[in-house]
N, CA, C and O atoms as CSV, one atom per row, in Angstrom:
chain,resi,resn,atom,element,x,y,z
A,1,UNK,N,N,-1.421,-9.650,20.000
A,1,UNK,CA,C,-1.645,-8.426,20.749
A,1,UNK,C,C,-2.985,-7.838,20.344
A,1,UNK,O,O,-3.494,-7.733,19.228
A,2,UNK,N,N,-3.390,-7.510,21.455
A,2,UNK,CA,C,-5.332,-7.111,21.001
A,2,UNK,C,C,-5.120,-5.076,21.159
A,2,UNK,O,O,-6.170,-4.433,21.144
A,3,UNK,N,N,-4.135,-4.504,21.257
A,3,UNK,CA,C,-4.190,-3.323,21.662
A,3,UNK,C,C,-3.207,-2.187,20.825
A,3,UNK,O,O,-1.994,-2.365,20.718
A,4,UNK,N,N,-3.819,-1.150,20.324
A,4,UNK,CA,C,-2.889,0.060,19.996
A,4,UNK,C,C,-1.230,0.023,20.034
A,4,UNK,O,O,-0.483,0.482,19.170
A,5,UNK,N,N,-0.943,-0.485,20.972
A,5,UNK,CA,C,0.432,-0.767,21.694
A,5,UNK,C,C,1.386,-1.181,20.072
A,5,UNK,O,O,2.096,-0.536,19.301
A,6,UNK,N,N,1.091,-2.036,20.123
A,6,UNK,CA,C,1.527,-3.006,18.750
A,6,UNK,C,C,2.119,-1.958,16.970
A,6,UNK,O,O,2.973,-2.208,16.120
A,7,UNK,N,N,1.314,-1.042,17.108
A,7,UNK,CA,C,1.505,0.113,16.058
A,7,UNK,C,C,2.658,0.713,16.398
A,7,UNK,O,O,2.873,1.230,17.494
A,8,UNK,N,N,3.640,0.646,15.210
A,8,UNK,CA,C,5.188,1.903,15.575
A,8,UNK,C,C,5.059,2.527,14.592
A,8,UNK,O,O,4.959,3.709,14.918
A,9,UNK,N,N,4.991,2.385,13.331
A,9,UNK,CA,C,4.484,3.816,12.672
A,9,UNK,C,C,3.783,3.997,11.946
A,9,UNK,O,O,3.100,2.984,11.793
A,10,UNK,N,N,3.461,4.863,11.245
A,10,UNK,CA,C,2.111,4.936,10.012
A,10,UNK,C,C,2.327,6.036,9.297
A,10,UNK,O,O,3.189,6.814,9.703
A,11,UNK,N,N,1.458,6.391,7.856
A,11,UNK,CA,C,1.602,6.929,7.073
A,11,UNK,C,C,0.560,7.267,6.171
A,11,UNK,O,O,-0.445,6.581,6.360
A,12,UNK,N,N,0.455,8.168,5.175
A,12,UNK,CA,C,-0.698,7.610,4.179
A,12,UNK,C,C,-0.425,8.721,3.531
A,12,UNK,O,O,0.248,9.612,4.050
A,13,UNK,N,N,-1.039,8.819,2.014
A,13,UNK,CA,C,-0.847,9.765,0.953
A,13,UNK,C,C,-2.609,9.624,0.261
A,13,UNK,O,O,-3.512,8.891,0.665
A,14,UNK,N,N,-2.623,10.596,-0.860
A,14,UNK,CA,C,-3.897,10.233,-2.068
A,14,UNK,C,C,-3.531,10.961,-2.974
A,14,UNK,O,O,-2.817,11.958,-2.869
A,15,UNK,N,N,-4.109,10.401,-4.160
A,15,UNK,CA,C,-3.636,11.461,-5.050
A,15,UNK,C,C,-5.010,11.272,-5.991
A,15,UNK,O,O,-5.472,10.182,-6.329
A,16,UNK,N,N,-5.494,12.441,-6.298
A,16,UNK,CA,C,-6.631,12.055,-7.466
A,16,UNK,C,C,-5.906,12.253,-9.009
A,16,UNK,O,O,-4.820,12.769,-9.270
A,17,UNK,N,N,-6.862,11.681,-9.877
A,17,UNK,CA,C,-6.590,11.508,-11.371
A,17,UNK,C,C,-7.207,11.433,-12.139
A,17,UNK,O,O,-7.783,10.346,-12.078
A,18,UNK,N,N,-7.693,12.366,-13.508
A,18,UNK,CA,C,-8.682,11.786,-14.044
A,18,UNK,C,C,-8.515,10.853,-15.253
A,18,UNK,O,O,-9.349,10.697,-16.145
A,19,UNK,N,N,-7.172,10.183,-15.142
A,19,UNK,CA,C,-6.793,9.292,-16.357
A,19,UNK,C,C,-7.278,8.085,-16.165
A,19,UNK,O,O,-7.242,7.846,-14.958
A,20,UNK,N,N,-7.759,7.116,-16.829
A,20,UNK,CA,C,-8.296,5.950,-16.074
A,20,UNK,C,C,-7.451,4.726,-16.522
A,20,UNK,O,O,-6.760,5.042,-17.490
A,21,UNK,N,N,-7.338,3.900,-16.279
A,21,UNK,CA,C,-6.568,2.313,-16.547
A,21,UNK,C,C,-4.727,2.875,-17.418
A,21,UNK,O,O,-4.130,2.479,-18.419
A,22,UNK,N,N,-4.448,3.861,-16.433
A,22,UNK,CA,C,-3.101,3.583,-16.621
A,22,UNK,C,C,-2.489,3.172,-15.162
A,22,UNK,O,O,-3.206,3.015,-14.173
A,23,UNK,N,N,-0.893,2.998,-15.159
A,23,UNK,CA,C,-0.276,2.529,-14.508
A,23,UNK,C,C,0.704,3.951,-13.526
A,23,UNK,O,O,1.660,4.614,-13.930
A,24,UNK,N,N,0.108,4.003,-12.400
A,24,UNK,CA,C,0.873,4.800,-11.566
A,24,UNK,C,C,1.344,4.470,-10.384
A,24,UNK,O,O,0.847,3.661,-9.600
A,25,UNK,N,N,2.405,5.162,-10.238
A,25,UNK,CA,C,3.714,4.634,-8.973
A,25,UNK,C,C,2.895,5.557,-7.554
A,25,UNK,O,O,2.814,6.780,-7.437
A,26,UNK,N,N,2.375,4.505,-6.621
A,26,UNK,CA,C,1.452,4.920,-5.280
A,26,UNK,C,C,2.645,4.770,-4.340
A,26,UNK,O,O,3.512,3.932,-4.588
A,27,UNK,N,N,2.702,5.451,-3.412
A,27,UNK,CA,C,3.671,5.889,-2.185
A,27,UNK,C,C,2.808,6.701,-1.365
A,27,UNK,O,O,2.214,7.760,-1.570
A,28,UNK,N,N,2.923,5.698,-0.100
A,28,UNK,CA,C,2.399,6.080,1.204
A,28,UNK,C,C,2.821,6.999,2.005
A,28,UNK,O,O,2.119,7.450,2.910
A,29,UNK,N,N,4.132,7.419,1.737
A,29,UNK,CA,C,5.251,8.368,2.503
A,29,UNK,C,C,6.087,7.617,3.401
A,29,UNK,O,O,5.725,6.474,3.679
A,30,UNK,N,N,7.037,8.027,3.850
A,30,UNK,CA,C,8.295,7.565,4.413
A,30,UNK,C,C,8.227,6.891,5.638
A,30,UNK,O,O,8.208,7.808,6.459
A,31,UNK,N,N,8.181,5.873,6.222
A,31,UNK,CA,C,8.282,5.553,7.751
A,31,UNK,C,C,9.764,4.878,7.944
A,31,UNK,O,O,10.429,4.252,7.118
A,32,UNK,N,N,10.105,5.257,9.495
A,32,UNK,CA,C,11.006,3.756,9.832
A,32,UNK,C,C,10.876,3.268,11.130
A,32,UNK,O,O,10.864,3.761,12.258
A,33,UNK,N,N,10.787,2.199,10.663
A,33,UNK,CA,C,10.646,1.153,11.867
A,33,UNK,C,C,11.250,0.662,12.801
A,33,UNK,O,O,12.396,1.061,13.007
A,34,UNK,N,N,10.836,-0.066,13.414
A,34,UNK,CA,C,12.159,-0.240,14.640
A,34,UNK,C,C,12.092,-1.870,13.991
A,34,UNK,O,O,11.353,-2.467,13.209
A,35,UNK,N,N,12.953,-2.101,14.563
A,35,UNK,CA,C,13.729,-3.070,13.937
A,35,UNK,C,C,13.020,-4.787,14.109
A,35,UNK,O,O,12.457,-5.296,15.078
A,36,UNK,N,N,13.303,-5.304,12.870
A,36,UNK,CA,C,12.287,-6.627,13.043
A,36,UNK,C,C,11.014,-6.083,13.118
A,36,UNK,O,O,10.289,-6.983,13.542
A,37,UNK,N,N,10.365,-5.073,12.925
A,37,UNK,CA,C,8.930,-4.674,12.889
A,37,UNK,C,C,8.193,-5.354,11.441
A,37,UNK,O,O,8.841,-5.395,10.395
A,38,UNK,N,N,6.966,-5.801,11.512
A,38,UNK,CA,C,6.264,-6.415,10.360
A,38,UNK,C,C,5.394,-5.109,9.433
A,38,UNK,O,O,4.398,-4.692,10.025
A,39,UNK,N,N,5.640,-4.560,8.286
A,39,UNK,CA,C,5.531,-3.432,7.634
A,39,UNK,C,C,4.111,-4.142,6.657
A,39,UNK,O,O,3.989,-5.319,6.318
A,40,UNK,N,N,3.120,-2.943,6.362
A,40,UNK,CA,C,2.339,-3.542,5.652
A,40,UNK,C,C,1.762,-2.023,4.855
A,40,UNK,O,O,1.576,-0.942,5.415
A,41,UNK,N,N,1.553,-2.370,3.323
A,41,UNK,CA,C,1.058,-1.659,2.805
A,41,UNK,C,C,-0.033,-1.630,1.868
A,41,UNK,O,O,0.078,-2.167,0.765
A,42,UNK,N,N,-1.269,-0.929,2.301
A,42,UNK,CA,C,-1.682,-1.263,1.311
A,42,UNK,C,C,-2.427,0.054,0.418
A,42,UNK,O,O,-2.204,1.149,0.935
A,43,UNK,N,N,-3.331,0.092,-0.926
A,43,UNK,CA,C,-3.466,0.980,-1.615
A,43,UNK,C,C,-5.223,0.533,-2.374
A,43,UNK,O,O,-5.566,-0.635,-2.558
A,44,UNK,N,N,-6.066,1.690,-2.693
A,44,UNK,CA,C,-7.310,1.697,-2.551
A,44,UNK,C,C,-7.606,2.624,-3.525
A,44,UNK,O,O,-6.793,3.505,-3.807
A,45,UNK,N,N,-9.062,2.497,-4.273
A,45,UNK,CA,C,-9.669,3.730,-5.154
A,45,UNK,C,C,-10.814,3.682,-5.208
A,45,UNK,O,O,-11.361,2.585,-5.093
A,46,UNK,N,N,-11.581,4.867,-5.403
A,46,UNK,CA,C,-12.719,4.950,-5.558
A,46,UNK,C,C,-13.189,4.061,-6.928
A,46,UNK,O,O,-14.370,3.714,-6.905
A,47,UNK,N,N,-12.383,3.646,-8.144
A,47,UNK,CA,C,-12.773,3.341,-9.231
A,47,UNK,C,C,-13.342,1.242,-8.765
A,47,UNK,O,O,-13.401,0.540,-7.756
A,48,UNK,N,N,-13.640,1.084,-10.385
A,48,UNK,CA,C,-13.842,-0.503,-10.163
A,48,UNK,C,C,-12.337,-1.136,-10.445
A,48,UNK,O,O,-12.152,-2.302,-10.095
A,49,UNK,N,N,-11.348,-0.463,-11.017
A,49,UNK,CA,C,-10.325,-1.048,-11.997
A,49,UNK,C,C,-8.735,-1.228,-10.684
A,49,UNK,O,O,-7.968,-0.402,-10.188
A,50,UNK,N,N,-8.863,-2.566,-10.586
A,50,UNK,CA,C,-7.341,-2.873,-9.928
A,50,UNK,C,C,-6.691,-4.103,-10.320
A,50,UNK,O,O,-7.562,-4.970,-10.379
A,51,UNK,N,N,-5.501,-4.594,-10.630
A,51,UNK,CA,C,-5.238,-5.983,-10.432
A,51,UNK,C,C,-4.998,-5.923,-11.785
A,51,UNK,O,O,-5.644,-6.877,-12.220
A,52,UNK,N,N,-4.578,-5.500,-12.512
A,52,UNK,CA,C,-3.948,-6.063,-14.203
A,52,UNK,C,C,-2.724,-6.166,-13.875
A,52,UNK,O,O,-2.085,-5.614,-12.979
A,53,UNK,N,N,-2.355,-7.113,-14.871
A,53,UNK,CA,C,-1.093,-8.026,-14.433
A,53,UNK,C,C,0.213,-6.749,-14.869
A,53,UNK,O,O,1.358,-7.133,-14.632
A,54,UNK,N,N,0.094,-5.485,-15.397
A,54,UNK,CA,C,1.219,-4.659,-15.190
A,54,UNK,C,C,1.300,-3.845,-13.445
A,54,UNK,O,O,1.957,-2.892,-13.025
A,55,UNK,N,N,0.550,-4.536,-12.959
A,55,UNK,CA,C,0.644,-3.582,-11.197
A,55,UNK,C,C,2.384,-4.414,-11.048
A,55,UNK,O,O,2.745,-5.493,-11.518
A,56,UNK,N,N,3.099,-3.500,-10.291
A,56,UNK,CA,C,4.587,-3.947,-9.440
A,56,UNK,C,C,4.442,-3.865,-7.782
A,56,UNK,O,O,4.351,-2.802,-7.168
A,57,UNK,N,N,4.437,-5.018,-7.250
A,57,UNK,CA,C,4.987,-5.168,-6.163
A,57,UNK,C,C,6.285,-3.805,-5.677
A,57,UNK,O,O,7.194,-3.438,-6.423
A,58,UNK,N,N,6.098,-3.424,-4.681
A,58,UNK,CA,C,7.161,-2.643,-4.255
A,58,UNK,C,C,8.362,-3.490,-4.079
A,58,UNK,O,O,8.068,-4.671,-4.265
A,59,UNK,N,N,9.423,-3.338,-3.832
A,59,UNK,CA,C,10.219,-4.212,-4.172
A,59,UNK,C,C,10.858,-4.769,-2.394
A,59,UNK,O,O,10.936,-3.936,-1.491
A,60,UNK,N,N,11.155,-5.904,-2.226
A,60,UNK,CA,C,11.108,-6.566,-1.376
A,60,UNK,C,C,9.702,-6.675,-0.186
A,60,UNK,O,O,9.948,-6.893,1.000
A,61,UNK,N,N,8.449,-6.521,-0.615
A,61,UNK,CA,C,7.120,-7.118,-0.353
A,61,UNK,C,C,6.666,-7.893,-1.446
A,61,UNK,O,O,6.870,-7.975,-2.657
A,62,UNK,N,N,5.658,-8.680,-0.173
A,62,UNK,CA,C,5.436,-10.564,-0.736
A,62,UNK,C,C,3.811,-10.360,0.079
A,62,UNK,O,O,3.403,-9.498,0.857
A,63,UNK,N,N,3.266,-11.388,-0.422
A,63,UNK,CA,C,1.681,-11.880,-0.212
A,63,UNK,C,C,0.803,-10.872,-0.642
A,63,UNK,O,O,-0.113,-10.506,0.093
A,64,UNK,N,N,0.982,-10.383,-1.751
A,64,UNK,CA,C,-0.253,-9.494,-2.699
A,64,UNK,C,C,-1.667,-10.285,-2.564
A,64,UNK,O,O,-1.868,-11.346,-3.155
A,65,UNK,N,N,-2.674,-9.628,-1.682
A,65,UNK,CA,C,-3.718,-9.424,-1.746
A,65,UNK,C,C,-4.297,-8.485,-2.912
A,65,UNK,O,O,-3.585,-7.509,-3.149
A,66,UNK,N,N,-5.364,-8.596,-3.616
A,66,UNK,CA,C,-6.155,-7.621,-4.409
A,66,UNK,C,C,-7.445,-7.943,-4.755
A,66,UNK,O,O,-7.918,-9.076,-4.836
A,67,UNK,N,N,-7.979,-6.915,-4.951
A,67,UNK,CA,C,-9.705,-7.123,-5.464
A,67,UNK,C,C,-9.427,-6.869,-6.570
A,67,UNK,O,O,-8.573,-6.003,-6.761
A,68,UNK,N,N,-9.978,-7.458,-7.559
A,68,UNK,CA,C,-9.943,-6.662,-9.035
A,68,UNK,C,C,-11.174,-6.175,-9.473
A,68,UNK,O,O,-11.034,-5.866,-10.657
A,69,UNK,N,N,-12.071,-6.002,-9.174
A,69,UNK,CA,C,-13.317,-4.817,-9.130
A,69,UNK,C,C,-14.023,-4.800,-7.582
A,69,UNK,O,O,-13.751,-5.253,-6.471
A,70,UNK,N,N,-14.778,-4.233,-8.024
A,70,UNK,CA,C,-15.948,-3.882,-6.945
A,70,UNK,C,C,-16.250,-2.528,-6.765
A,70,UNK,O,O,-15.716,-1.665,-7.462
A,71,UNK,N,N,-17.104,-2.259,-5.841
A,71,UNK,CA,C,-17.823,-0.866,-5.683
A,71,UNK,C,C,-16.737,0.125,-4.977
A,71,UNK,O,O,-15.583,0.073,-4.553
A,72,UNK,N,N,-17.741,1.003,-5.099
A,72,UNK,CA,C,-16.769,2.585,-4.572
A,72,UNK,C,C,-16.284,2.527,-3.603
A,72,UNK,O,O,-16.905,1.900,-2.745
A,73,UNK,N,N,-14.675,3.252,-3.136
A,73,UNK,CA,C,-14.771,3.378,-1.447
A,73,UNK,C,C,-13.914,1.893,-0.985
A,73,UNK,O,O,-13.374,1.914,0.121
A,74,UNK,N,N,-13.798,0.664,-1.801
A,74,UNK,CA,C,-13.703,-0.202,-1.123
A,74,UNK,C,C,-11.790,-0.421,-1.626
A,74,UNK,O,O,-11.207,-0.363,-2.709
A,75,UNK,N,N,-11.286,-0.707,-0.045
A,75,UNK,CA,C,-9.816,-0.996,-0.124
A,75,UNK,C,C,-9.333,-2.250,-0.982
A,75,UNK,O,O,-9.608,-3.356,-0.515
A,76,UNK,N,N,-8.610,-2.189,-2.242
A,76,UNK,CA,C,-8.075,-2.677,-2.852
A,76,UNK,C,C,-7.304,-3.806,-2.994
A,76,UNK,O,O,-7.706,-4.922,-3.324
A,77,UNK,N,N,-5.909,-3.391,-2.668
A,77,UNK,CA,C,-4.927,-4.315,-2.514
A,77,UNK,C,C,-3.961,-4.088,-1.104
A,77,UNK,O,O,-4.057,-3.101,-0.374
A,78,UNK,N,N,-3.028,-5.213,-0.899
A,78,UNK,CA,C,-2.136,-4.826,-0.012
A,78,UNK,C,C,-1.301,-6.334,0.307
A,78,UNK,O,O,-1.621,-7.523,0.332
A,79,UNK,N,N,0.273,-5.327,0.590
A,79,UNK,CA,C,1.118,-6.660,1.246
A,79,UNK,C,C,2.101,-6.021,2.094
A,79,UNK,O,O,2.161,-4.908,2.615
A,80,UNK,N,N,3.056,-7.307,2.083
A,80,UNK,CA,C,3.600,-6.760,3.638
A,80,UNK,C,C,4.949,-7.422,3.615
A,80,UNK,O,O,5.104,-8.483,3.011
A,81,UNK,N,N,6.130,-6.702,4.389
A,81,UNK,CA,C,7.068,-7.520,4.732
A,81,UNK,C,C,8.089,-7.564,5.757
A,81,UNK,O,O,8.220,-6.342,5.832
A,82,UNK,N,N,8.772,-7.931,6.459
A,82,UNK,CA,C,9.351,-7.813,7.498
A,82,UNK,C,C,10.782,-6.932,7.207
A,82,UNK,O,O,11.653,-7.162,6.368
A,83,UNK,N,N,10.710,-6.003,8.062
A,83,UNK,CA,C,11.685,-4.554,8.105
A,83,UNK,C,C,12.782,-5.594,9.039
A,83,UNK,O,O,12.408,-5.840,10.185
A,84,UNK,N,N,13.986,-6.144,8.622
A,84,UNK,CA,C,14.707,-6.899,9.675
A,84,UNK,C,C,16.160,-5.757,10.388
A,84,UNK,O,O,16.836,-5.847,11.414
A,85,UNK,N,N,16.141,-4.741,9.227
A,85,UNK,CA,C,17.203,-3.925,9.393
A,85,UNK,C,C,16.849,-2.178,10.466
A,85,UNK,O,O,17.722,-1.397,10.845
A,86,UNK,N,N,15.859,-2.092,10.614
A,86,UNK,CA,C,15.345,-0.782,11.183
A,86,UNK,C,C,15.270,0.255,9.941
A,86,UNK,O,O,14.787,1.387,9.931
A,87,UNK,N,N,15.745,-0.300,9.142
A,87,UNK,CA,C,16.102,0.797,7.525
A,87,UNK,C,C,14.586,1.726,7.739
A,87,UNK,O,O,13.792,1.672,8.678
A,88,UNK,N,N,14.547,2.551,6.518
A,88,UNK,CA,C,13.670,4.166,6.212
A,88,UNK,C,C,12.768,3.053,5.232
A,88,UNK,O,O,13.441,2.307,4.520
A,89,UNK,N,N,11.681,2.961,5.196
A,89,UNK,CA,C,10.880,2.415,4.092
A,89,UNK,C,C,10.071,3.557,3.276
A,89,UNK,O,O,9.380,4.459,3.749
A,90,UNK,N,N,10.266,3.355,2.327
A,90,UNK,CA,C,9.092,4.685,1.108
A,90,UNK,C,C,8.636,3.588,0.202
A,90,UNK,O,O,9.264,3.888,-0.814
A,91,UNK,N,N,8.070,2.693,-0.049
A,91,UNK,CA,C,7.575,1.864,-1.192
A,91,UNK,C,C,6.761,2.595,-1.839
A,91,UNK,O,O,5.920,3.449,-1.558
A,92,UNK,N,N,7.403,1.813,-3.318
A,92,UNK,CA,C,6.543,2.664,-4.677
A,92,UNK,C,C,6.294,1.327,-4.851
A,92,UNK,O,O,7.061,0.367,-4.779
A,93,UNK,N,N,4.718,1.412,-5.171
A,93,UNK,CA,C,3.743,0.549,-5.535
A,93,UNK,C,C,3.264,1.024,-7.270
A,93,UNK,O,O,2.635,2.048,-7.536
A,94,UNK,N,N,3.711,0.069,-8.221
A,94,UNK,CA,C,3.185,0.443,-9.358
A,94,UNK,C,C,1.930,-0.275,-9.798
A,94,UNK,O,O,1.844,-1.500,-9.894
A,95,UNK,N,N,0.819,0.717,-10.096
A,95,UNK,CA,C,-0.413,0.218,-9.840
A,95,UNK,C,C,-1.248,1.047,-11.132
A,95,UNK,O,O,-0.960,2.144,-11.611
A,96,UNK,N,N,-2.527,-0.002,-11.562
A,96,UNK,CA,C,-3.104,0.114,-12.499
A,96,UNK,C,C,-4.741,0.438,-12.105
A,96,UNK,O,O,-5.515,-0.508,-11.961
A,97,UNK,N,N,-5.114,1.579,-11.975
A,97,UNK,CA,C,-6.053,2.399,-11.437
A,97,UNK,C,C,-6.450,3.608,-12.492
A,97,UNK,O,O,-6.061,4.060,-13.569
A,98,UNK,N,N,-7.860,3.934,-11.118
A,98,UNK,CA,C,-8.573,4.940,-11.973
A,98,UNK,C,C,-9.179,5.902,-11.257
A,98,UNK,O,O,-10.042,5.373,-10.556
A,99,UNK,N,N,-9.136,7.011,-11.109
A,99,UNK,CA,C,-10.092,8.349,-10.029
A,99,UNK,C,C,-8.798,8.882,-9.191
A,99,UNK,O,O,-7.877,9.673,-9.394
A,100,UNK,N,N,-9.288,7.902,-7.993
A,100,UNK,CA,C,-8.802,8.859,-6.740
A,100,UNK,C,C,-8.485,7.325,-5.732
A,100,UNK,O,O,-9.174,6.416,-5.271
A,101,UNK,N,N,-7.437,7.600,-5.742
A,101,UNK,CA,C,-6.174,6.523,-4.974
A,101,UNK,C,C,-5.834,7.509,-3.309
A,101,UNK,O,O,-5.905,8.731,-3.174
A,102,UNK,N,N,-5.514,6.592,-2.365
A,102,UNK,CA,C,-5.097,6.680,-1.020
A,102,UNK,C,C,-3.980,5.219,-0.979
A,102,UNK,O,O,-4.149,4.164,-1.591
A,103,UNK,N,N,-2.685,5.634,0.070
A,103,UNK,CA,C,-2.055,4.113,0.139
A,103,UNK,C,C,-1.761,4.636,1.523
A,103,UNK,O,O,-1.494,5.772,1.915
A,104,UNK,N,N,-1.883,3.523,2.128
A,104,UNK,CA,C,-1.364,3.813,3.511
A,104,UNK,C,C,-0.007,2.425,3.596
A,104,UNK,O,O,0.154,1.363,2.995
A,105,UNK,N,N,0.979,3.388,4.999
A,105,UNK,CA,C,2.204,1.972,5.217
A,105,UNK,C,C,1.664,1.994,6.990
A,105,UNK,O,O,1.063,2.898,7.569
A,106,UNK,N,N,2.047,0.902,7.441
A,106,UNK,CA,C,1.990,0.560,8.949
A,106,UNK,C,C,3.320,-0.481,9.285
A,106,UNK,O,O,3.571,-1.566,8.761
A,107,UNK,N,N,3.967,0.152,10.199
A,107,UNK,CA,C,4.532,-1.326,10.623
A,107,UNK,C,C,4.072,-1.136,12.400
A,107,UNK,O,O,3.622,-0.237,13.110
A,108,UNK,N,N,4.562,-2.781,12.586
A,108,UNK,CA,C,3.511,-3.188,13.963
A,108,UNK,C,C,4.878,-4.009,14.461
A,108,UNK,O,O,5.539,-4.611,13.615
A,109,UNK,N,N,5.274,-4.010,15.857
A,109,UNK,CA,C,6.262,-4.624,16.470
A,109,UNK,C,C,5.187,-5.277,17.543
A,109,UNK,O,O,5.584,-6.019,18.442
């Protein structure tokens, strides 16, 4: 699908911090999907620091993408998984960051 159409819901949060290379629980806020929709989340910081092996997968998402440095501004990590039940999704992403974090959720039917 090449068009808007395809989007059923969305979300997004940020939270700034000035602690650096600890481990905090990122949540995009609540969506639900319609059913069999493909859910994807992902999470971003202004810092260089992502990807140490204490980050947690939200729990039932698979195919972790991540950068583990780079410059300012640039989106991080992200994965995704298929909503088969229509259920409420809130994923807590436990993540190892620094500054100022944003996570967004999407699912797409």
């Amino acid at each position: 699908a090449t068009t808007s159409a395809v989007l059923d819901q969305s979300n997004q949060t940020s939270n700034a911090t000035s602690n650096q290379g600890q481990v905090y629980n990122v949540q995009a806020g609540s969506i639900t999907p319609t059913v069999g929709a493909l859910v994807i989340m992902g999470a971003g910081n202004n810092g260089t620091l992502f990807g140490s092996s204490t980050d947690t997968l939200p729990t039932g998402f698979t195919g972790e993408r991540k950068q583990t440095s780079g410059a300012n501004y640039e989106i991080v990590a992200g994965c995704y998984k298929l909503n088969d039940t229509g259920s409420a999704e809130n994923p807590t992403w436990g993540v190892n960051l620094n500054a100022y974090t944003g996570a967004v959720i999407a699912s797409f039917v």
